[in-house]
N, C-alpha and C positions, 0 to 999 in steps of 0.2 A: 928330690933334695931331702937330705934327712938332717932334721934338728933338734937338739936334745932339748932338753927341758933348761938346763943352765946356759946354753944358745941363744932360746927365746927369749931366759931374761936378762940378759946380758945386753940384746939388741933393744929390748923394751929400755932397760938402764939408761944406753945412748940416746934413746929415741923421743926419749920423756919429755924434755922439752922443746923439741922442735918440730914433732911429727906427730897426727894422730898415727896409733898404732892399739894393736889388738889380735889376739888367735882365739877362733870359735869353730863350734865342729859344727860340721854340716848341719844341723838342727837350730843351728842360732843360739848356741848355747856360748857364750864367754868363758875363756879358758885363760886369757888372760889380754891386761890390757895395760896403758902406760899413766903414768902422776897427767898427764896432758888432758887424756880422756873423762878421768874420775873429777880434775879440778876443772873444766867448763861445762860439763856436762853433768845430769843424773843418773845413777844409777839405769833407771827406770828407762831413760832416754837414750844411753847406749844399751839395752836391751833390745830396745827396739830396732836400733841403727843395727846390731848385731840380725835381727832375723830378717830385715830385708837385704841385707848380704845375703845372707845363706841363698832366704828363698831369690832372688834375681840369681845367682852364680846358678845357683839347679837346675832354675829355667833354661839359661843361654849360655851358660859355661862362657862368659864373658871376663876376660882378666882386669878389666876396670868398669867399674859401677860409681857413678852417683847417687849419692844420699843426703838429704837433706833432715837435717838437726834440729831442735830448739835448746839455745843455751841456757843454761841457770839464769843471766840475765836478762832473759825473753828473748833473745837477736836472733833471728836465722841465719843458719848457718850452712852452708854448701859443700860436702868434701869430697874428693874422686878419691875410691879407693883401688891400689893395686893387690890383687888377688895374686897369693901363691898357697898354691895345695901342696899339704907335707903329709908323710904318712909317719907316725906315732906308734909306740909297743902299746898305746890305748884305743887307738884309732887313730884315721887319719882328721885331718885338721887343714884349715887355712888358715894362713898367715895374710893379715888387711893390714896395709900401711899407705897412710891417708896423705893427702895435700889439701889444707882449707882453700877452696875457690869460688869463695862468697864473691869476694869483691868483683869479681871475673863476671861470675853470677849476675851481682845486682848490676854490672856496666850492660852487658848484653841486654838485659831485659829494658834499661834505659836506652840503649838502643835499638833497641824492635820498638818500643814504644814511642822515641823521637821520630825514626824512618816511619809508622803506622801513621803520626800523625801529620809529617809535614809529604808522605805519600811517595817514602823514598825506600825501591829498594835494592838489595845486594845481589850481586852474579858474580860469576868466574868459571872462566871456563877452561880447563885443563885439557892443555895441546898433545901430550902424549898418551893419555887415556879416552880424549875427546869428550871427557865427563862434565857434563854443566852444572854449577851448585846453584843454585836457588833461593834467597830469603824468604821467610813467610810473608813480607810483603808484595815480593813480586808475585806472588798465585794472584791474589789480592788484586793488583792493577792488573796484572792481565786478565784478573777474571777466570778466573780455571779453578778447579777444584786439585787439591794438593795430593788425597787420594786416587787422584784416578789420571793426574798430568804426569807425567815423569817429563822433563825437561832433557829435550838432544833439540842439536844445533838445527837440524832439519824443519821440525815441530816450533822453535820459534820461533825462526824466518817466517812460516809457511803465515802467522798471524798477520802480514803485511801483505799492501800490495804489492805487485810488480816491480813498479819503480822504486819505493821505498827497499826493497826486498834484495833490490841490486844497488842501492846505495850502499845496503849495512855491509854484504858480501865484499863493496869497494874496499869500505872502511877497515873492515878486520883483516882483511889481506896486505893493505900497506901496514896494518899496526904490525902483525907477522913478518913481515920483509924488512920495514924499515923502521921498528917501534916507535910509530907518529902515535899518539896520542888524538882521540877526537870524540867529539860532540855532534849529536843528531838528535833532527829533529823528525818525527810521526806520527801519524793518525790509525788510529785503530779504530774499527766500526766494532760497537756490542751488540747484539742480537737484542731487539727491542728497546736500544738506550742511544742518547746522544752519542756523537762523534768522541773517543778519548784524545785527547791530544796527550803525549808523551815527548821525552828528552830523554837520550840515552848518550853517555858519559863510557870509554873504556880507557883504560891505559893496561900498558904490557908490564909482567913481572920477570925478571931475569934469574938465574942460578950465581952459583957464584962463579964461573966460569963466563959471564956474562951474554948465555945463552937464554933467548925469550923461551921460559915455559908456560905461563901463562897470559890469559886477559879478562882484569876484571873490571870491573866499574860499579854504576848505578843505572836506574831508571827510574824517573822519576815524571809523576803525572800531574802534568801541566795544565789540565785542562781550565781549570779557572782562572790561573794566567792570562791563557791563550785568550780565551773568552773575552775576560775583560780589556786584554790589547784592542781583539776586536771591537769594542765597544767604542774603546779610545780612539780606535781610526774611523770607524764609522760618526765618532764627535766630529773630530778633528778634521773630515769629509765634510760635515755638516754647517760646520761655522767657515770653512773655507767659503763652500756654498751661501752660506745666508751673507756672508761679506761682500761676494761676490753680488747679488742680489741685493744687499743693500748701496753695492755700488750703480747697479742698473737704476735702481730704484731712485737713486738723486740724481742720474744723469736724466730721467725720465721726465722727474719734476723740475727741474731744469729748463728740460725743455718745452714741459707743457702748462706748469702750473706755476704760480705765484705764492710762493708758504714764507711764510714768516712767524715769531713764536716773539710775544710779548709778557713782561711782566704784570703782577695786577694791575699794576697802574698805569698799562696797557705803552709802555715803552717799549719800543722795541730792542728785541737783545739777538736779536737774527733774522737774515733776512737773506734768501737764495738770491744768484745769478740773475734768473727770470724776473721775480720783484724790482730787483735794480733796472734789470732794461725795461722797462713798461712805466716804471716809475720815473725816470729820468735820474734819478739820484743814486749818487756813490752806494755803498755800502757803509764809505765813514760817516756819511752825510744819515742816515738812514737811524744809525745805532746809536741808541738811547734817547731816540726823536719818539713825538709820542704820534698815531694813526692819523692825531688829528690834523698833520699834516700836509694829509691827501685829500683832506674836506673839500667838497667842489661847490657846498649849498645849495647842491640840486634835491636835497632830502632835507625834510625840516630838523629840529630836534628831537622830535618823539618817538620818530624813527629809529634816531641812533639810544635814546634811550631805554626803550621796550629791547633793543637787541642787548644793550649792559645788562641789563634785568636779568635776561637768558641765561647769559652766558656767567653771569655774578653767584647764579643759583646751582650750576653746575650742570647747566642742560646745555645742548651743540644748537647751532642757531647758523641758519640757513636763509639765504636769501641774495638778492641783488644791491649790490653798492655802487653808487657814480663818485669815482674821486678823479683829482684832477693832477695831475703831472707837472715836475717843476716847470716844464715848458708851457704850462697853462691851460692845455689841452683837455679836454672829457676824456675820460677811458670809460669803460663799465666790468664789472667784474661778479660773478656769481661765486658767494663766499658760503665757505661753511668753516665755523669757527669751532673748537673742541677746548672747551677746560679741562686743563688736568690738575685734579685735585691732589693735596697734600696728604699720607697716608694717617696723619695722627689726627689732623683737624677735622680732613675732608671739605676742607674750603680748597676753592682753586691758588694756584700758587704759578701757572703758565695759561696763555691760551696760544694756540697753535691754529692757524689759519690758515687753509687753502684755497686759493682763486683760482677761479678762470675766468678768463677775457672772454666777454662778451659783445664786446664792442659794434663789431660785425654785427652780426644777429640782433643786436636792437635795432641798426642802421634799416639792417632792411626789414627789420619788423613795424620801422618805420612809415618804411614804402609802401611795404603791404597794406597798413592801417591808411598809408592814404588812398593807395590804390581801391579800397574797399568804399571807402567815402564817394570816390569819384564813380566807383560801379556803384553805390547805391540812387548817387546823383542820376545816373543814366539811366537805372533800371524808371527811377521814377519819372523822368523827363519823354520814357519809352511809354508808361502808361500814359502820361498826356497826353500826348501825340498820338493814339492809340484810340486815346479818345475824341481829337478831334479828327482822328480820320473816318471814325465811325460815323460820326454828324455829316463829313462830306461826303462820303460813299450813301448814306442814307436817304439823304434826302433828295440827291437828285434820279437815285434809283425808285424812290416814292412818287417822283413829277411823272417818270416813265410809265409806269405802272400804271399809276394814275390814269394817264393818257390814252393807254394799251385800252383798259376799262372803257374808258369813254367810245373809244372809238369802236370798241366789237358792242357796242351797246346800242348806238348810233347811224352806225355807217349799215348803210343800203347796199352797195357792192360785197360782195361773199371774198374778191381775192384781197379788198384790205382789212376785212375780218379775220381774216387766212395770217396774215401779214401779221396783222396785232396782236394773236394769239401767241404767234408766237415769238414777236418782240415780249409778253405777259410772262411767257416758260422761263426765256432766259434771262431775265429780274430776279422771279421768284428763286432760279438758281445762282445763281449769281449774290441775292440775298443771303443764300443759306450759308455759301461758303463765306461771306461776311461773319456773319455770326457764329459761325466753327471758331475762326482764325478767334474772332474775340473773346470768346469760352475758353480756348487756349491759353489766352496769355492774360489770361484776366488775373489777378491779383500775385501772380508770378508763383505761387505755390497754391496745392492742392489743398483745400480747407474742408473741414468736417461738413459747413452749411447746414440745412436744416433737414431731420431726419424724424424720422417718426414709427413707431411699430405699425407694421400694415400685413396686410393677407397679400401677398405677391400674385398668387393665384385668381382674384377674385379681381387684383388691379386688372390682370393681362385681359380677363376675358370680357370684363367691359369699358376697356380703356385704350386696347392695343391691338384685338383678335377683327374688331371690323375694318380699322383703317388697315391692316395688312391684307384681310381679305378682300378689298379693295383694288389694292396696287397691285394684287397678282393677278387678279381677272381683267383688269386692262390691260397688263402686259402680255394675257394670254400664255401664262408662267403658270406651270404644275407646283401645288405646294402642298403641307402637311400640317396639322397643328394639334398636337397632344398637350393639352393642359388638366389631367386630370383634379378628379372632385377633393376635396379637403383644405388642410391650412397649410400654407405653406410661410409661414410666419419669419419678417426677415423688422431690420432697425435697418430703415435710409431713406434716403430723398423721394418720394411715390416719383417726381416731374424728373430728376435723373436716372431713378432705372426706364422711365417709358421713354429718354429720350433715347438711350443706351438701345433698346431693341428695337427702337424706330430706326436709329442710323445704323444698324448693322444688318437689317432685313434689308433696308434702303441701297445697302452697299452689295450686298446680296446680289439681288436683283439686277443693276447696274451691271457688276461685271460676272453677268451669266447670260447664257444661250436660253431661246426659246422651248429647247428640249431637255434643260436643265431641270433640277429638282429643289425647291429650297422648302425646309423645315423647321418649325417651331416647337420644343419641350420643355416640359417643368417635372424636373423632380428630386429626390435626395440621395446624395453619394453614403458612402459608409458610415460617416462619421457623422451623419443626421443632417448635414450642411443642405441648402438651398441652392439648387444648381439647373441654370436656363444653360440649351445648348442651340446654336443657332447654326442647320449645315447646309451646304449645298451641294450637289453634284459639277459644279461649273470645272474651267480651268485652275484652278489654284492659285497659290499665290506661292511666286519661286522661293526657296530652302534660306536667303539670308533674311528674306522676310521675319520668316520667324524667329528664326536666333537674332533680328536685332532688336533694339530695346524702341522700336517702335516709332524712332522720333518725327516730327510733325513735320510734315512738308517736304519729304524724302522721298518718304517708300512710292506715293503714286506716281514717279518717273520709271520705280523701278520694276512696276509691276507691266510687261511688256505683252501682258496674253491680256490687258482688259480691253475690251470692245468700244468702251466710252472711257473719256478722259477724266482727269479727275484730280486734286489737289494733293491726296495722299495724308488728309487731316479726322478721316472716319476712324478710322483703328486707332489713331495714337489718344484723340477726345475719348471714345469710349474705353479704353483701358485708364485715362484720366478720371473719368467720370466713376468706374467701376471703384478704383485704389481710393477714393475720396469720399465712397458709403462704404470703406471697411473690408470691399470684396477682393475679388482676385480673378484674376483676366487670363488666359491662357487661349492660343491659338495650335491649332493638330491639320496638319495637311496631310491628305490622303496618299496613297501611292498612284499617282500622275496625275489624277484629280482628284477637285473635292476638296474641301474645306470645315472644319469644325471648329467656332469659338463659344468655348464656355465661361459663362458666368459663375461663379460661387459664390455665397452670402453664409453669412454664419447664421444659424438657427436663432432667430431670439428667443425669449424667454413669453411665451403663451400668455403667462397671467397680465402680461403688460397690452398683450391686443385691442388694438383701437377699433372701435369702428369702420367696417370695410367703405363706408360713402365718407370717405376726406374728400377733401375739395381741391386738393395742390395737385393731384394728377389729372392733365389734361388731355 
């Protein structure tokens, strides 16, 4: 294009008021320019406007550039300029003829900054070139860097799942065929971050031939939205629920409990289903009635006032109430009463009350309390009797005895000294197990009795080592006795542990063979304790024997291998007698015979040893 110098300002003339305009040579040099430029601008400032022309056209040989101004009045200013290169008999030249596009300017940047903030951004995507545009906010939500994403349809499908992925595919294909318009919804996963929830908005654009060429929309990220929906359906879940629970909850007390809620002045202003039935009275009957209603005067005053006290002070107050029903009747109810206090005062302003009927349960805690009466009644009518069977059993087994004596004392013929000997054995036995049965059941429980620190070792060997050595060489019985030298220092009765290995050697003996073996030891387990074990080689004693708890007057039926008869009151007295100084009793059967019961005593304390010659063991 060639333009003269009278061209240029001819068109500058026209252009003056309505257009920036201006010709500069390639160097940024102004050659000229119009009244439009000179009057909003500086000098100084279209100088400047002029050499970023230049140098941006050199760069990118671009026929329009934007340039951004500052006005004499401070305002920035926006302008796109159209570049046209002319050649000159001076050189060649550009001719810039501008469009101010501030306003253009400042709405765009109001819009990236509205869509940055409320997280909303622009697409379109162009059907016949396939090209997708992009706002700076959608890199942004999706997350991608803007240098290094280029945006095709492929690449932003590919950020969805499957299903998601074939929804959108739906969607943009009926918008293409039948330009429906629509909305979706999706989830994006970000590498190391929450779930994004997203909304994506398209509608189709037409030609004017009313042919779809494109589809654009928004997207827009939802996630705090989403979130807090969820939150609201997770509420909304939750007081369904607690409703629901609060409905259980009064059909429950309903059924099981008595609640009612009175004012201070202990009126009643509610009162459940349950209250009514148990109480005989309405509900109408009931409301704005005061407790004292239900009074039955089975509880005096100071009862009911120590519980006002309680519950006046803002403490719950627990306990048993007997009130009585309009029908007259006692009920019993175990109450716990709750103040709720006032939040400004912190005085109570309700108390709320829940019962349960107890009715039952004292009934028969009734029974029990007599039942217990009437068993104390027998237990002691049992020691009476107990005792005077003793006086009858005694004494005329004393005339026998007596008699026996007389007569091997006296009589001349040898077969009725034969005879009274041993009418004499079965007294004397017959005596003993008298006196078992009564040590049994003597004062109905095991008592401490009198006890004393002694040398256990020093008792056995002159108190218990000759009458055993004794009864074994009559019976022509092999036996053992290890009672070595030192203390073996114990706290109990000297006359209950000697009677303890008297009857259990005595038992010994009885149910053992002549070729049997019985043994007598003293000495200390691990843990310093005092431990007599008394064994034998005999038959044993069968396996429930010892898993059972020993009870008197049982086991000697049960023991079917002993030789001589017997009441079955040895074992159960000496583990009586042992648990009653303190010790601990344990029986060990061998494998097919044989038998071990040990004694343990707890060690006493040395500095407290008495005198080994007491006088209580005999």
């Amino acid at each position: 294009m060639q333009l003269t110098c009278d061209s240029l300002q001819l068109l500058a003339d026209n252009l003056k008021d309505d257009f920036p305009f201006m010709v500069i040579s390639p160097d940024g040099q102004i050659e000229e320019y119009n009244s439009l430029l000179s009057g909003v601008y500086s000098d100084k400032e279209n100088r400047k406007t002029a050499e970023k022309i230049a140098s941006l056209y050199c760069e990118n040989k671009h026929h329009v550039q934007r340039t951004k101004a500052i006005a004499v009045n401070g305002e920035n200013h926006y302008i796109d300029w159209r570049l046209t290169p002319i050649s000159q008999e001076d050189g060649p030249k550009i001719v810039c003829l501008g469009t101010d596009v501030s306003e253009i300017e400042n709405l765009s940047k109001q819009i990236a900054r509205t869509s940055a903030f409320a997280k909303v951004g622009y697409w379109r995507f162009d059907i016949h070139n396939r090209e997708i545009y992009w706002s700076d906010e959608m890199y942004h939500i999706r997350n991608v860097d803007k240098s290094d994403f280029v945006p095709t349809l492929d690449k932003v499908l590919s950020g969805y799942g499957d299903d998601q992925k074939a929804e959108l595919q739906d969607r943009f294909q009926k918008c293409l065929d039948n330009g429906e318009s629509f909305i979706t919804r999706m989830t994006v996963d970000k590498e190391g971050q929450e779930t994004v929830y997203l909304e994506t908005q398209g509608i189709p654009e037409y030609d004017s031939d009313g042919n779809i060429v494109a589809i654009s929309g928004t997207l827009r990220d939802r996630t705090q939205e989403a979130v807090a929906e969820e939150k609201y359906l997770i509420a909304q879940e939750s007081l369904t629920n607690l409703n629901h629970v609060s409905e259980h909850l009064r059909q429950t007390l309903n059924t099981h409990a008595l609640v009612s809620i009175a004012d201070v002045g202990g009126r009643i202003i509610f009162a459940n289903r349950k209250f009514c039935e148990i109480s005989g009275y309405s509900y109408e009957e009931l409301l704005g009635s005061n407790h004292r209603l239900l009074k039955s005067e089975t509880q005096d005053d100071a009862f009911f006032k120590e519980m006002w006290k309680t519950i006046s002070s803002g403490e719950v107050w627990q306990g048993e109430i007997c009130n009585r029903n309009k029908q007259g009747e006692l009920y019993w109810v175990y109450s716990t009463i709750v103040p709720f206090l006032n939040k400004k005062t912190g005085k109570p302003e309700q108390y709320v009350s829940v019962r349960t009927e107890i009715t039952h349960q004292k009934k028969m805690q009734s029974k029990l309390d007599k039942l217990f009466e009437e068993a104390m009644a027998g237990s002691e009518a049992k020691s009476k009797f107990i005792s005077n069977m003793s006086h009858e059993f005694r004494t005329p087994l004393n005339h026998i005895m007596g008699f026996s004596e007389l007569i091997m004392n006296f009589s001349k013929e040898e077969g009725i000294k034969e005879n009274a000997k041993h009418i004499l054995a079965a007294g004397n036995e017959l005596l003993e197990k008298v006196n078992n049965v009564l040590q049994l059941v003597d004062q109905g429980e095991p008592n401490q009795g009198h006890r004393e620190v002694f040398d256990l070792g020093y008792m056995l060997r002159t108190r218990f080592v000759a009458n055993f050595q004794s009864n074994m060489l009559a019976e022509n019985r092999q036996f053992e006795i290890d009672l070595p030298e030192g203390e073996f220092v114990i706290q109990a009765d000297p006359l209950d542990v000697l009677t303890i290995t008297r009857k259990l050697t005595d038992n010994a003996l009885k149910f053992t063979n002549s070729e049997d073996k019985i043994a007598v030891s003293l000495g200390n387990n691990q843990s310093g304790d005092v431990v007599i074990k008394i064994e034998d080689t005999g038959p044993g004693l069968p396996e429930e024997i010892k898993n059972s708890s020993l009870s008197p007057f049982t086991i000697g039926e049960t023991v079917i291998t002993k030789s001589k008869s017997g009441m079955g009151v040895g074992l159960p007295l000496s583990k009586k007698l042992t648990e009653k100084n303190g010790g601990q009793f344990s029986v060990e059967l061998g494998e097919g015979r044989g038998t071990t019961i040990t004694l343990t005593f707890p060690n006493a304390d040395r500095r407290h040893h008495v005198d080994p010659q007491f006088s209580t063991a005999s």
